[in-house]
TORBA-345817 format. One record per residue: residue number from 1; residue in one letter; x, y, z of N, C-alpha, C in turn. Coordinates in steps of 0.02 Angstrom, whole numbers, plus 50000, padded with zeros to 5 digits. Layout:
REM residues N
<r pos="NUM" code="A" n_X="X" n_Y="Y" n_Z="Z" ca_X="X" ca_Y="Y" ca_Z="Z" c_X="X" c_Y="Y" c_Z="Z"/>
...
This chain:
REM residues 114
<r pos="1" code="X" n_X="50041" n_Y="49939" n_Z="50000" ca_X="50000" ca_Y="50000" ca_Z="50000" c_X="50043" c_Y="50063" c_Z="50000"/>
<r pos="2" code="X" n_X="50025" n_Y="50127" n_Z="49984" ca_X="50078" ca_Y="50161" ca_Z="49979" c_X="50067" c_Y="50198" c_Z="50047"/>
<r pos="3" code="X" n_X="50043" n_Y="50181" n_Z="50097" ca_X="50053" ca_Y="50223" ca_Z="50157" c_X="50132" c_Y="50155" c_Z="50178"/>
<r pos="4" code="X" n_X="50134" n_Y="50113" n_Z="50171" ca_X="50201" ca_Y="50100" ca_Z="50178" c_X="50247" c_Y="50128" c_Z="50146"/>
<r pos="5" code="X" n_X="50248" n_Y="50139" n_Z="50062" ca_X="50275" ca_Y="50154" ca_Z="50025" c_X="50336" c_Y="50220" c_Z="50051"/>
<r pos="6" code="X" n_X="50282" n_Y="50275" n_Z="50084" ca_X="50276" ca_Y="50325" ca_Z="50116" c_X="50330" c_Y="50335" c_Z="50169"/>
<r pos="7" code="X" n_X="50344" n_Y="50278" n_Z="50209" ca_X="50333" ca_Y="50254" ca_Z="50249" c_X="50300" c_Y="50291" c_Z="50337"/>
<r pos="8" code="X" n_X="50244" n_Y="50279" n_Z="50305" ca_X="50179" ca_Y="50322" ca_Z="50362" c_X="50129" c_Y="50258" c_Z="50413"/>
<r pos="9" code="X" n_X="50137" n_Y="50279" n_Z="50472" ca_X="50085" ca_Y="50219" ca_Z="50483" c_X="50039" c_Y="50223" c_Z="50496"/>
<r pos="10" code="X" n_X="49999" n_Y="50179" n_Z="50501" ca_X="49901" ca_Y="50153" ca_Z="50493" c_X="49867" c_Y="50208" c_Z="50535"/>
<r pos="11" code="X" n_X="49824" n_Y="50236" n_Z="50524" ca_X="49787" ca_Y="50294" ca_Z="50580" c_X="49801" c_Y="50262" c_Z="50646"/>
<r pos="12" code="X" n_X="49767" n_Y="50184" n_Z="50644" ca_X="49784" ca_Y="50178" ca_Z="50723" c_X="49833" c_Y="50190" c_Z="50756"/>
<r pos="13" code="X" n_X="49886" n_Y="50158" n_Z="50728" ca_X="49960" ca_Y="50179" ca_Z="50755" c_X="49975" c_Y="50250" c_Z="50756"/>
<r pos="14" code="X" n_X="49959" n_Y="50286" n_Z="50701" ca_X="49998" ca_Y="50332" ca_Z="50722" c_X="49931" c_Y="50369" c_Z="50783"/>
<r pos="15" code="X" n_X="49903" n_Y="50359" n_Z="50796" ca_X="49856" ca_Y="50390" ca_Z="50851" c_X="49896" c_Y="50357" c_Z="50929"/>
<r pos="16" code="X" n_X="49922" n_Y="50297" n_Z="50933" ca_X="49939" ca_Y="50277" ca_Z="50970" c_X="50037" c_Y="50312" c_Z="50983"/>
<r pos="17" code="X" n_X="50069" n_Y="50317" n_Z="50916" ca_X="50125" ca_Y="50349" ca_Z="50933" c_X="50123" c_Y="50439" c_Z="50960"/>
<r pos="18" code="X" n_X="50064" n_Y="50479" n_Z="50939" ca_X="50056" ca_Y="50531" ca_Z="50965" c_X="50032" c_Y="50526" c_Z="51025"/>
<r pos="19" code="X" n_X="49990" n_Y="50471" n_Z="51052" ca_X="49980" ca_Y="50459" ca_Z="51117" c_X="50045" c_Y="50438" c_Z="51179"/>
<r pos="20" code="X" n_X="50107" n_Y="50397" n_Z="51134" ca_X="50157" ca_Y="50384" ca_Z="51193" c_X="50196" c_Y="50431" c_Z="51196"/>
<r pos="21" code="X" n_X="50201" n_Y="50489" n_Z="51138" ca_X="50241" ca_Y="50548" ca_Z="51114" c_X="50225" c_Y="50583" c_Z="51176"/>
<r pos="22" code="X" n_X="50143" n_Y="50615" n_Z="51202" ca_X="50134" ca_Y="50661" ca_Z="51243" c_X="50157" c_Y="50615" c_Z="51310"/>
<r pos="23" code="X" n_X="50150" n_Y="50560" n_Z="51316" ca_X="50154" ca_Y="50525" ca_Z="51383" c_X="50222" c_Y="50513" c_Z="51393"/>
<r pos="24" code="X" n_X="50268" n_Y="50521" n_Z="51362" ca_X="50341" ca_Y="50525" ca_Z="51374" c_X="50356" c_Y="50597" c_Z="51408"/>
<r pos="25" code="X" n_X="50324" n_Y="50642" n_Z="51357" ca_X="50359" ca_Y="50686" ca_Z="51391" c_X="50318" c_Y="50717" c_Z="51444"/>
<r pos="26" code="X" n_X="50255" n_Y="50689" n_Z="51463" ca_X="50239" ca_Y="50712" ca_Z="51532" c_X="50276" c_Y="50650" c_Z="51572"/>
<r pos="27" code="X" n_X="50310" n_Y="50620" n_Z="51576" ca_X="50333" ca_Y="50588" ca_Z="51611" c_X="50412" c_Y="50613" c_Z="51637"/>
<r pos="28" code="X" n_X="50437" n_Y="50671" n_Z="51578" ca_X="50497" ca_Y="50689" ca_Z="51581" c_X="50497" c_Y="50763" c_Z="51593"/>
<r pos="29" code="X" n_X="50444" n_Y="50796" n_Z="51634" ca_X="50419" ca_Y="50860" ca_Z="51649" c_X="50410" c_Y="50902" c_Z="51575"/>
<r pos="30" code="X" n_X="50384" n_Y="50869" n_Z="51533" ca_X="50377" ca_Y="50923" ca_Z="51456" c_X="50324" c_Y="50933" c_Z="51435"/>
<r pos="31" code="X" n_X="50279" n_Y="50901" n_Z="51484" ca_X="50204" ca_Y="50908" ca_Z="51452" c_X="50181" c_Y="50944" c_Z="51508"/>
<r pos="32" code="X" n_X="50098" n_Y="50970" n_Z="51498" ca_X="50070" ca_Y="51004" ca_Z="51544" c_X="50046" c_Y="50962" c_Z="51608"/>
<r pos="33" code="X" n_X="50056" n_Y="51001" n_Z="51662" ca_X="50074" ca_Y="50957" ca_Z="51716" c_X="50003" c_Y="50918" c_Z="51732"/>
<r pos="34" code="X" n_X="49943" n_Y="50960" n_Z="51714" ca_X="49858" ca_Y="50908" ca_Z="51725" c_X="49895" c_Y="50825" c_Z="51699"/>
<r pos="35" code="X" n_X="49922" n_Y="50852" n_Z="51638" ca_X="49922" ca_Y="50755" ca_Z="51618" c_X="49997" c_Y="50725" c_Z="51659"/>
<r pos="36" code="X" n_X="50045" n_Y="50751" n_Z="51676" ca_X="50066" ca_Y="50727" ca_Z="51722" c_X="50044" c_Y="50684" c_Z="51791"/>
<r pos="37" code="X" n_X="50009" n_Y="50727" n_Z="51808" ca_X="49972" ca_Y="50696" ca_Z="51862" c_X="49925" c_Y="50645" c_Z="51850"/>
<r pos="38" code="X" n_X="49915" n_Y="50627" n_Z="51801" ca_X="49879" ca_Y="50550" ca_Z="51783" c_X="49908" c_Y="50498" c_Z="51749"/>
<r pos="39" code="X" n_X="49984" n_Y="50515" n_Z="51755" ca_X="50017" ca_Y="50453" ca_Z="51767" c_X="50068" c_Y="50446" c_Z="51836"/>
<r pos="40" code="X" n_X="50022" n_Y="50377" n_Z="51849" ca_X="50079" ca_Y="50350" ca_Z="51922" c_X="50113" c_Y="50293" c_Z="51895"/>
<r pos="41" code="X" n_X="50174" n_Y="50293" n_Z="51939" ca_X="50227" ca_Y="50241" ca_Z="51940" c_X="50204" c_Y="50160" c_Z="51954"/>
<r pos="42" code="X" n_X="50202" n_Y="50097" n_Z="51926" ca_X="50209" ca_Y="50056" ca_Z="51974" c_X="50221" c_Y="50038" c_Z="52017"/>
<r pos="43" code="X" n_X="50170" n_Y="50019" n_Z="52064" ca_X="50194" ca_Y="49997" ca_Z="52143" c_X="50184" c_Y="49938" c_Z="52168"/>
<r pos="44" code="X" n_X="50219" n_Y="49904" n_Z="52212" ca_X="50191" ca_Y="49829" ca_Z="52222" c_X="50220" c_Y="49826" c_Z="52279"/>
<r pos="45" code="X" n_X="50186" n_Y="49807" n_Z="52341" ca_X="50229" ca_Y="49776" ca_Z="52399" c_X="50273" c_Y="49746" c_Z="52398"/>
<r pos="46" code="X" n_X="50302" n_Y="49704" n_Z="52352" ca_X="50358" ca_Y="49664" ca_Z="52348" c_X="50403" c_Y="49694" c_Z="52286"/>
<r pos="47" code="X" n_X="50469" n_Y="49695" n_Z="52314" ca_X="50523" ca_Y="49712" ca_Z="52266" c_X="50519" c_Y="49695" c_Z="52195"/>
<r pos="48" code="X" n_X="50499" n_Y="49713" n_Z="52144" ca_X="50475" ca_Y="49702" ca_Z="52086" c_X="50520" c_Y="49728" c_Z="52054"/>
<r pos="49" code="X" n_X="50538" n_Y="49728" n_Z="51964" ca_X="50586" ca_Y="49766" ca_Z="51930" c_X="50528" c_Y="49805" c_Z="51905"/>
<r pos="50" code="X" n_X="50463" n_Y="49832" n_Z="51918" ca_X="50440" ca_Y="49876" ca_Z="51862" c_X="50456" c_Y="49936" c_Z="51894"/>
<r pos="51" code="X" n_X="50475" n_Y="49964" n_Z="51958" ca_X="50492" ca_Y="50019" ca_Z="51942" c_X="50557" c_Y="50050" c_Z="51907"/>
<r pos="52" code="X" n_X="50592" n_Y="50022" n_Z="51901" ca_X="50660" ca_Y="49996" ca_Z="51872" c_X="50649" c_Y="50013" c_Z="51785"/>
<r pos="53" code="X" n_X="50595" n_Y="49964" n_Z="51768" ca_X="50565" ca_Y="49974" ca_Z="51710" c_X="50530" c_Y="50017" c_Z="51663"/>
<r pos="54" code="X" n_X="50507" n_Y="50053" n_Z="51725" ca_X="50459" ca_Y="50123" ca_Z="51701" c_X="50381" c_Y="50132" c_Z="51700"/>
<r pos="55" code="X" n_X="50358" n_Y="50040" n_Z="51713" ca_X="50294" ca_Y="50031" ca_Z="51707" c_X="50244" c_Y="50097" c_Z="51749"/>
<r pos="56" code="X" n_X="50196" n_Y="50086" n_Z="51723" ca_X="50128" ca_Y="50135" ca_Z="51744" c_X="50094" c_Y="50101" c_Z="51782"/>
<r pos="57" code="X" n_X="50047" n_Y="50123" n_Z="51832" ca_X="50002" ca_Y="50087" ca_Z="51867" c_X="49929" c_Y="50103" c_Z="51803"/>
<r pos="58" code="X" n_X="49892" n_Y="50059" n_Z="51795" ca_X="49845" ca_Y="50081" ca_Z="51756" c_X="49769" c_Y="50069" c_Z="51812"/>
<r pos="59" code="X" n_X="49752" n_Y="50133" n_Z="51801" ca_X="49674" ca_Y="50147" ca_Z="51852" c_X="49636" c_Y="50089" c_Z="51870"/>
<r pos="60" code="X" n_X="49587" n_Y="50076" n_Z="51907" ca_X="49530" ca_Y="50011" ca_Z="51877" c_X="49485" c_Y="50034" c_Z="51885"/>
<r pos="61" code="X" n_X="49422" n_Y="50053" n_Z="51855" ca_X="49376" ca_Y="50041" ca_Z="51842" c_X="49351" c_Y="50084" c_Z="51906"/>
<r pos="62" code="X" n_X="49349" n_Y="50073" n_Z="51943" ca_X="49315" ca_Y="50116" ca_Z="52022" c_X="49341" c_Y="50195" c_Z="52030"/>
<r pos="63" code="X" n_X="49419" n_Y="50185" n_Z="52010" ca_X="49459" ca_Y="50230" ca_Z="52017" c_X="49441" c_Y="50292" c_Z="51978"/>
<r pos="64" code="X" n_X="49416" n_Y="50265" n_Z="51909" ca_X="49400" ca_Y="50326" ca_Z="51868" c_X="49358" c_Y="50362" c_Z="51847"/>
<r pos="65" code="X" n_X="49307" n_Y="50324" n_Z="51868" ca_X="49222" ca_Y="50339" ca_Z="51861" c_X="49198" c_Y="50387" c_Z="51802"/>
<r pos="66" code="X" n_X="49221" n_Y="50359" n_Z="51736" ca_X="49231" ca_Y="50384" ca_Z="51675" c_X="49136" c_Y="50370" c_Z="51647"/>
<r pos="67" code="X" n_X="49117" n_Y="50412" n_Z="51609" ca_X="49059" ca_Y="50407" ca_Z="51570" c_X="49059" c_Y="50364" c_Z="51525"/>
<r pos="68" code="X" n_X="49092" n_Y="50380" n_Z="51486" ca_X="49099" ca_Y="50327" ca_Z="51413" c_X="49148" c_Y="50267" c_Z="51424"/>
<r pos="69" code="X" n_X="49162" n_Y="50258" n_Z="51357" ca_X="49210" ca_Y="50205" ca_Z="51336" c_X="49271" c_Y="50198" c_Z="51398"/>
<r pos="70" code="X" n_X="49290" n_Y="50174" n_Z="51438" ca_X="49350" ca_Y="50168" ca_Z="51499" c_X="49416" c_Y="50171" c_Z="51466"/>
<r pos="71" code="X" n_X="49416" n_Y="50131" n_Z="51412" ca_X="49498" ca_Y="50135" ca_Z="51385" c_X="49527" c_Y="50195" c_Z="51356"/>
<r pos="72" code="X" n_X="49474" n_Y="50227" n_Z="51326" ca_X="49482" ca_Y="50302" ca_Z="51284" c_X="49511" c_Y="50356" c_Z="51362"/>
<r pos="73" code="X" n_X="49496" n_Y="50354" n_Z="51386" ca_X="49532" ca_Y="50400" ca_Z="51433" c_X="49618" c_Y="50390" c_Z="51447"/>
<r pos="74" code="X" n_X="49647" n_Y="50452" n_Z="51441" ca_X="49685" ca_Y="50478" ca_Z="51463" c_X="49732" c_Y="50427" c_Z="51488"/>
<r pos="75" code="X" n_X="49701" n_Y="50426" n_Z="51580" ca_X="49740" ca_Y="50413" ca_Z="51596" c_X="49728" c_Y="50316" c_Z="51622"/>
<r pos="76" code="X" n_X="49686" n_Y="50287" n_Z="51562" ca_X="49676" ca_Y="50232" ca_Z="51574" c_X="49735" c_Y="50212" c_Z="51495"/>
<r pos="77" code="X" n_X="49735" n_Y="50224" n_Z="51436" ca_X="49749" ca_Y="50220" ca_Z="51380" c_X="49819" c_Y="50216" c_Z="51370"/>
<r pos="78" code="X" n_X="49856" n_Y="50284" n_Z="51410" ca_X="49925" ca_Y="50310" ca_Z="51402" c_X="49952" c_Y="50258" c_Z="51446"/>
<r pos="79" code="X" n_X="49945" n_Y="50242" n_Z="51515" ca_X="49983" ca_Y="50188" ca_Z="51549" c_X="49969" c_Y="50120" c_Z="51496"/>
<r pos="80" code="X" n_X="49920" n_Y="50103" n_Z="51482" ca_X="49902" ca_Y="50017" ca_Z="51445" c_X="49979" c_Y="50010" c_Z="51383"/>
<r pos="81" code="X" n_X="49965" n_Y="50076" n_Z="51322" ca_X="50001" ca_Y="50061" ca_Z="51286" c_X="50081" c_Y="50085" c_Z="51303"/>
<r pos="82" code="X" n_X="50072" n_Y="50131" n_Z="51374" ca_X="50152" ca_Y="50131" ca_Z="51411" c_X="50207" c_Y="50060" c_Z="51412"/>
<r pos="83" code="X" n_X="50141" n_Y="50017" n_Z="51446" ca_X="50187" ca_Y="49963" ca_Z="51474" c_X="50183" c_Y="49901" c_Z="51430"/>
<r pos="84" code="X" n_X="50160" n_Y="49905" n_Z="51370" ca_X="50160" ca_Y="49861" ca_Z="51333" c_X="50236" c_Y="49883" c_Z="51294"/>
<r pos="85" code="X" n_X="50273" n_Y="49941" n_Z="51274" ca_X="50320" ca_Y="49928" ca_Z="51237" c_X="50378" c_Y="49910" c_Z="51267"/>
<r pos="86" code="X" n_X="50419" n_Y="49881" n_Z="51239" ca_X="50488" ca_Y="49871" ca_Z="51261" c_X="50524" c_Y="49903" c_Z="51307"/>
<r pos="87" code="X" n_X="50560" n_Y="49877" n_Z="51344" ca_X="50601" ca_Y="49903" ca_Z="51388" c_X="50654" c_Y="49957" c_Z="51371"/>
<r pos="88" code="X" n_X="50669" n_Y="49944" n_Z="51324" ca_X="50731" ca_Y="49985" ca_Z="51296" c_X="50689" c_Y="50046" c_Z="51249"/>
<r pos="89" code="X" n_X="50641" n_Y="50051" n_Z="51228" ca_X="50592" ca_Y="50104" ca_Z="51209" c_X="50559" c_Y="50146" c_Z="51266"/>
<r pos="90" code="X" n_X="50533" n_Y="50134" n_Z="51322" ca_X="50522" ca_Y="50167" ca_Z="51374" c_X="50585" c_Y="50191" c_Z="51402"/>
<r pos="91" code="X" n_X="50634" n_Y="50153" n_Z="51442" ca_X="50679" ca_Y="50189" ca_Z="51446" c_X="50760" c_Y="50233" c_Z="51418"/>
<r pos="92" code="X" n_X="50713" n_Y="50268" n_Z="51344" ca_X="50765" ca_Y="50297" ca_Z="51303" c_X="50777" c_Y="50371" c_Z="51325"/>
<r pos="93" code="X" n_X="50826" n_Y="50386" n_Z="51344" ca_X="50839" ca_Y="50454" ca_Z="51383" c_X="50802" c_Y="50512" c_Z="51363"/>
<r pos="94" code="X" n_X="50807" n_Y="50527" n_Z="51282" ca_X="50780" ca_Y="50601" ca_Z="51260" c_X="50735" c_Y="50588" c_Z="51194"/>
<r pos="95" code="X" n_X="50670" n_Y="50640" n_Z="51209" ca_X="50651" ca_Y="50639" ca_Z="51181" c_X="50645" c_Y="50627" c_Z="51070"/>
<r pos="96" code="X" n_X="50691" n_Y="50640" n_Z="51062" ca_X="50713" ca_Y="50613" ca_Z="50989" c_X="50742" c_Y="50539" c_Z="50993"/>
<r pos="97" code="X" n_X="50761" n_Y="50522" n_Z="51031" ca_X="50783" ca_Y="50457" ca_Z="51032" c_X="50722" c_Y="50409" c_Z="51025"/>
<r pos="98" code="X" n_X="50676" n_Y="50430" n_Z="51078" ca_X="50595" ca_Y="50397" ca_Z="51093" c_X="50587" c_Y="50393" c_Z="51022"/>
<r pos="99" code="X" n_X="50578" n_Y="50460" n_Z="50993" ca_X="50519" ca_Y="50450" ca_Z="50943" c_X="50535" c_Y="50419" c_Z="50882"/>
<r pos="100" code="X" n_X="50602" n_Y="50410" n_Z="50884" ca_X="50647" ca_Y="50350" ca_Z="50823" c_X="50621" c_Y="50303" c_Z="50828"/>
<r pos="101" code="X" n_X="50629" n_Y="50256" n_Z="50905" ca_X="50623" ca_Y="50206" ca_Z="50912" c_X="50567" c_Y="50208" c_Z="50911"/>
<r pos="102" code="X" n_X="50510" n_Y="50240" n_Z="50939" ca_X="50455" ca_Y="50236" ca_Z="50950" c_X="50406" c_Y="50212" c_Z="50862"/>
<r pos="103" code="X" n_X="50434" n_Y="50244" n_Z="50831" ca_X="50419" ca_Y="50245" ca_Z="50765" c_X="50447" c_Y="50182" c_Z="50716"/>
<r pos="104" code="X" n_X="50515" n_Y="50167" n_Z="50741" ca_X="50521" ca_Y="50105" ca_Z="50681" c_X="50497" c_Y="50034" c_Z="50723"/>
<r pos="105" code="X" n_X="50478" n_Y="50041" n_Z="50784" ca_X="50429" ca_Y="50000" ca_Z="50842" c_X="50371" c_Y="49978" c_Z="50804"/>
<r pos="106" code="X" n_X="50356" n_Y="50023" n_Z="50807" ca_X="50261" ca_Y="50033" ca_Z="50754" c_X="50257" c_Y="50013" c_Z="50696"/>
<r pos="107" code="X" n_X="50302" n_Y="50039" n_Z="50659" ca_X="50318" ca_Y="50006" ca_Z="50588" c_X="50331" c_Y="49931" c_Z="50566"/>
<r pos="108" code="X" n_X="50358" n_Y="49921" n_Z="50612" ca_X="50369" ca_Y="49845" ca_Z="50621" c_X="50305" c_Y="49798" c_Z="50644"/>
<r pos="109" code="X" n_X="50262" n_Y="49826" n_Z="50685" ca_X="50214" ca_Y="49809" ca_Z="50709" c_X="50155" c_Y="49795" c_Z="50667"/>
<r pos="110" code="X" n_X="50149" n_Y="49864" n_Z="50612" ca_X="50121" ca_Y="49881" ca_Z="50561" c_X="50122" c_Y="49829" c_Z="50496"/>
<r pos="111" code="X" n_X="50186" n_Y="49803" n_Z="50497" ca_X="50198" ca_Y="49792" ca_Z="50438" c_X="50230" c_Y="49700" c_Z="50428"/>
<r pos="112" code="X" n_X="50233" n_Y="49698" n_Z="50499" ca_X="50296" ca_Y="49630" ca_Z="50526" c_X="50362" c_Y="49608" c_Z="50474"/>
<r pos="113" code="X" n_X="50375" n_Y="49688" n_Z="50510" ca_X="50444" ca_Y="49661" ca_Z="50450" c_X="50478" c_Y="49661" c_Z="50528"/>
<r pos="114" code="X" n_X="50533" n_Y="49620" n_Z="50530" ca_X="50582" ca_Y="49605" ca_Z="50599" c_X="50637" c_Y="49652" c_Z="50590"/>
């Protein structure tokens, strides 16, 4: 298709890379601080590596008392597809680095080329 051709990815994806785009950098004080504050850290009583990792706690359901759709929110959405990517993609120091990886991530995903 020529949105590969391009190389551009699928609406979904790229809705999802502008979604980890803003959630990086409220995570790295660059976004406005409201959406900061709706992401928390992983926590677990027992010594775990996700904080190590970068994981998100993602809300449940009680926590957010959302009208509509639950996943479309904010701060249910941005943690889900947080902690689904790679380790070495979450924790990439600066912002241009993210959005490299973040991008030939997707593409790959998009397209299953390895």
């Amino acid at each position: 298709p020529i949105v590969r051709e391009l190389n551009w990815l699928p609406i979904g994806l790229r809705a999802q890379f502008k979604v980890l785009v803003i959630t990086f950098k409220a995570l790295h004080g660059l976004g406005p601080e409201y959406l900061c504050d709706r992401l928390l850290p992983h926590t677990s009583q027992q010594p775990i590596r996700s904080h190590r990792l970068g994981l998100l706690r993602v809300p449940s359901a009680r926590q957010c008392r959302l009208a509509g759709p639950r996943g479309r929110a904010f701060s249910v959405g941005a943690p889900t597809l947080w902690n689904q990517l790679p380790p070495e993609i979450r924790t990439t120091p600066t912002l241009l680095a993210f959005r490299r990886a973040l991008k030939t991530w997707l593409f790959r995903q998009a397209w299953g080329i390895c």
